[in-house]
C-alpha positions as CSV (number, residue, x, y, z in Angstrom):
1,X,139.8,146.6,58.9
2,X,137.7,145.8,61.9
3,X,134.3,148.0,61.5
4,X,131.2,146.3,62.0
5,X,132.7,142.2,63.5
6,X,129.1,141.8,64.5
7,X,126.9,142.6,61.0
8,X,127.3,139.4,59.6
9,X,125.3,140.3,56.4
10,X,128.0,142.8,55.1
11,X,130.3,142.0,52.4
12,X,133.2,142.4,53.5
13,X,136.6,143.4,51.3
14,X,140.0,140.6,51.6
15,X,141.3,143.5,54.2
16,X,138.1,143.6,56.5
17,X,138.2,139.6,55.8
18,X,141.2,140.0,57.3
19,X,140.1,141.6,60.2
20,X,137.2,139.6,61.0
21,X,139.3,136.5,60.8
22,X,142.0,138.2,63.5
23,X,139.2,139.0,65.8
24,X,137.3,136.2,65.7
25,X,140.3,134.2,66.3
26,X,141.4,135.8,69.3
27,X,137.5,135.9,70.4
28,X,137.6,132.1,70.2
29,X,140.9,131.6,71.8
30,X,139.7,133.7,74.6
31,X,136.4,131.7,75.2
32,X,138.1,128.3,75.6
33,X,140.8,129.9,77.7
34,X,137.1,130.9,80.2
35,X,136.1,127.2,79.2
36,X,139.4,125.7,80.4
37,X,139.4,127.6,83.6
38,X,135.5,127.6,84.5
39,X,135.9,123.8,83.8
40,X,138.6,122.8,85.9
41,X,141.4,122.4,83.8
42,X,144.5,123.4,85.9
43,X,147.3,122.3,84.1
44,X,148.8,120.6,81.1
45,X,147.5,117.3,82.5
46,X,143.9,118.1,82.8
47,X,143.3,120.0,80.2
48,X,145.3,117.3,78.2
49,X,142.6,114.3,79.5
50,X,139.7,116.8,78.9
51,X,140.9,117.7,75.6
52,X,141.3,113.6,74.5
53,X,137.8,112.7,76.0
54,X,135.9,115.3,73.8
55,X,137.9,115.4,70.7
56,X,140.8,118.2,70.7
57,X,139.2,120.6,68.3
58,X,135.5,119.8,69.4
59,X,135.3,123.7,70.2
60,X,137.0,124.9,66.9
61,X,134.4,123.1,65.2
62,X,131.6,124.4,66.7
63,X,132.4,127.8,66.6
64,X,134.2,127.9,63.4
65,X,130.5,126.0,61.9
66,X,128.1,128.6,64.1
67,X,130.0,131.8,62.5
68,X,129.6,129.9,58.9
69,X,126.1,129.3,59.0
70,X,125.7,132.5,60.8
71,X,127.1,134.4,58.1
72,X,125.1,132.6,55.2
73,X,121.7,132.9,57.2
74,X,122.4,137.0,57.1
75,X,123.2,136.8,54.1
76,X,120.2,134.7,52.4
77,X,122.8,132.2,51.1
78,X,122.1,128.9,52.7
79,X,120.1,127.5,49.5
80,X,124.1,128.2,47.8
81,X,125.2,125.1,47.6
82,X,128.8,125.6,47.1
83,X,128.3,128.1,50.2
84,X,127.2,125.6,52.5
85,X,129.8,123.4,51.5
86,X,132.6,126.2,51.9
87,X,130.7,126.2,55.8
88,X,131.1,122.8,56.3
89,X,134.4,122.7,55.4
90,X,135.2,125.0,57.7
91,X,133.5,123.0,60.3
92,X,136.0,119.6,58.9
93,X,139.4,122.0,59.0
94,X,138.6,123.2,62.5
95,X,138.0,120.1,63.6
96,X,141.3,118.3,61.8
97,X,143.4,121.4,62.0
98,X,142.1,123.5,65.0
99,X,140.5,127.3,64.7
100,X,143.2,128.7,62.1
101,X,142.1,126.8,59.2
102,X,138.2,126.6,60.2
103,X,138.5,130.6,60.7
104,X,140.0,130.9,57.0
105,X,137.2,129.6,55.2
106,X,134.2,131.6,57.3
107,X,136.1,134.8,56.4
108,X,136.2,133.6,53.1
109,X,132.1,133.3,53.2
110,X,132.0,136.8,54.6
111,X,133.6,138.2,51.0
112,X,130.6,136.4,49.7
113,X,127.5,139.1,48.0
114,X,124.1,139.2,50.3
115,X,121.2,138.8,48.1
Protein backbone atom coordinates (compact mmCIF):
# COMPACT_ATOMS: atom_id res chain seq x y z
CA UNK A 1 0.00 0.00 0.00
CA UNK A 2 2.72 2.54 0.47
CA UNK A 3 5.88 1.03 -1.55
CA UNK A 4 7.64 3.35 -3.67
CA UNK A 5 5.49 7.37 -2.61
CA UNK A 6 8.39 8.80 -4.44
CA UNK A 7 8.44 6.92 -8.12
CA UNK A 8 5.98 8.99 -9.64
CA UNK A 9 6.04 6.98 -12.99
CA UNK A 10 4.60 3.79 -11.49
CA UNK A 11 1.15 2.71 -12.03
CA UNK A 12 -0.15 2.31 -9.17
CA UNK A 13 -3.26 -0.21 -8.22
CA UNK A 14 -6.81 1.66 -6.31
CA UNK A 15 -4.99 0.13 -3.00
CA UNK A 16 -1.47 1.76 -3.43
CA UNK A 17 -3.71 4.93 -4.87
CA UNK A 18 -4.93 4.65 -1.67
CA UNK A 19 -1.86 4.86 -0.06
CA UNK A 20 -0.25 7.53 -1.87
CA UNK A 21 -3.24 9.68 -1.40
CA UNK A 22 -2.94 8.98 2.78
CA UNK A 23 0.62 9.86 2.66
CA UNK A 24 0.66 12.66 0.64
CA UNK A 25 -2.07 14.10 2.65
CA UNK A 26 -0.49 13.91 5.88
CA UNK A 27 2.98 15.09 4.00
CA UNK A 28 1.02 18.23 3.05
CA UNK A 29 -0.70 18.80 6.28
CA UNK A 30 2.60 18.58 7.92
CA UNK A 31 4.40 21.25 5.61
CA UNK A 32 1.82 24.00 6.20
CA UNK A 33 1.77 23.12 9.93
CA UNK A 34 6.16 24.11 9.40
CA UNK A 35 4.68 26.99 7.21
CA UNK A 36 2.27 28.24 9.82
CA UNK A 37 4.88 28.10 12.59
CA UNK A 38 8.08 29.31 10.57
CA UNK A 39 5.76 32.15 9.47
CA UNK A 40 4.51 33.54 12.50
CA UNK A 41 1.22 32.28 12.80
CA UNK A 42 0.53 31.85 16.64
CA UNK A 43 -2.92 31.38 17.03
CA UNK A 44 -6.34 31.15 15.49
CA UNK A 45 -6.16 34.89 14.92
CA UNK A 46 -3.06 35.04 12.88
CA UNK A 47 -3.18 32.31 10.99
CA UNK A 48 -6.92 33.30 10.30
CA UNK A 49 -5.64 36.98 8.72
CA UNK A 50 -2.82 35.14 6.93
CA UNK A 51 -4.95 32.55 5.70
CA UNK A 52 -7.72 35.45 4.27
CA UNK A 53 -4.85 37.58 2.70
CA UNK A 54 -3.45 34.71 0.51
CA UNK A 55 -6.54 32.76 -0.26
CA UNK A 56 -7.30 29.79 2.36
CA UNK A 57 -6.35 26.89 0.08
CA UNK A 58 -3.55 28.80 -1.82
CA UNK A 59 -1.13 25.91 -0.50
CA UNK A 60 -3.60 22.94 -1.33
CA UNK A 61 -3.51 24.23 -4.77
CA UNK A 62 -0.15 24.37 -5.28
CA UNK A 63 0.84 21.25 -4.03
CA UNK A 64 -2.13 19.29 -5.06
CA UNK A 65 -1.13 20.95 -9.00
CA UNK A 66 2.85 20.22 -8.47
CA UNK A 67 2.12 16.34 -7.54
CA UNK A 68 -0.40 16.27 -10.78
CA UNK A 69 1.92 17.56 -13.25
CA UNK A 70 4.63 15.76 -11.47
CA UNK A 71 3.00 12.57 -11.93
CA UNK A 72 2.08 13.08 -15.79
CA UNK A 73 5.71 14.42 -16.66
CA UNK A 74 7.01 10.75 -15.20
CA UNK A 75 4.78 9.34 -16.88
CA UNK A 76 5.01 10.91 -20.58
CA UNK A 77 1.33 11.95 -20.31
CA UNK A 78 1.18 15.71 -20.41
CA UNK A 79 0.23 15.71 -24.31
CA UNK A 80 -3.23 13.53 -22.67
CA UNK A 81 -5.49 15.99 -22.76
CA UNK A 82 -8.09 14.64 -20.55
CA UNK A 83 -4.97 13.97 -18.17
CA UNK A 84 -4.13 17.44 -17.90
CA UNK A 85 -7.44 18.35 -17.38
CA UNK A 86 -7.93 15.60 -14.52
CA UNK A 87 -4.51 17.81 -13.08
CA UNK A 88 -6.04 20.96 -13.26
CA UNK A 89 -8.93 19.95 -11.67
CA UNK A 90 -7.19 18.89 -9.01
CA UNK A 91 -5.54 22.20 -8.73
CA UNK A 92 -9.66 23.94 -8.88
CA UNK A 93 -10.86 21.26 -5.91
CA UNK A 94 -7.88 22.01 -3.72
CA UNK A 95 -8.26 25.32 -4.13
CA UNK A 96 -12.42 25.42 -3.54
CA UNK A 97 -12.41 22.46 -1.25
CA UNK A 98 -8.93 22.26 0.44
CA UNK A 99 -6.18 19.15 0.01
CA UNK A 100 -8.86 16.30 0.37
CA UNK A 101 -10.53 16.69 -2.82
CA UNK A 102 -7.28 18.14 -4.82
CA UNK A 103 -5.42 14.90 -3.37
CA UNK A 104 -8.32 12.53 -4.78
CA UNK A 105 -7.90 13.37 -8.29
CA UNK A 106 -3.77 13.25 -8.35
CA UNK A 107 -4.11 9.63 -7.02
CA UNK A 108 -6.50 9.10 -9.55
CA UNK A 109 -3.73 10.21 -12.29
CA UNK A 110 -1.22 7.87 -10.52
CA UNK A 111 -3.73 4.69 -11.69
CA UNK A 112 -3.06 6.14 -15.01
CA UNK A 113 -0.55 3.69 -17.69
CA UNK A 114 3.15 5.30 -18.28
CA UNK A 115 3.83 5.17 -21.91
Amino acid sequence: MFNDLFEFGKQRSRREAVGFYLFYWLLGVVISSVGLFIGGGWGFQEGFAEDLWIGPYFFAMVFCLALAFLVLGKKNKLRNRRLVILALLSGVGAYVLGALVGLILVAKLTTAEAE
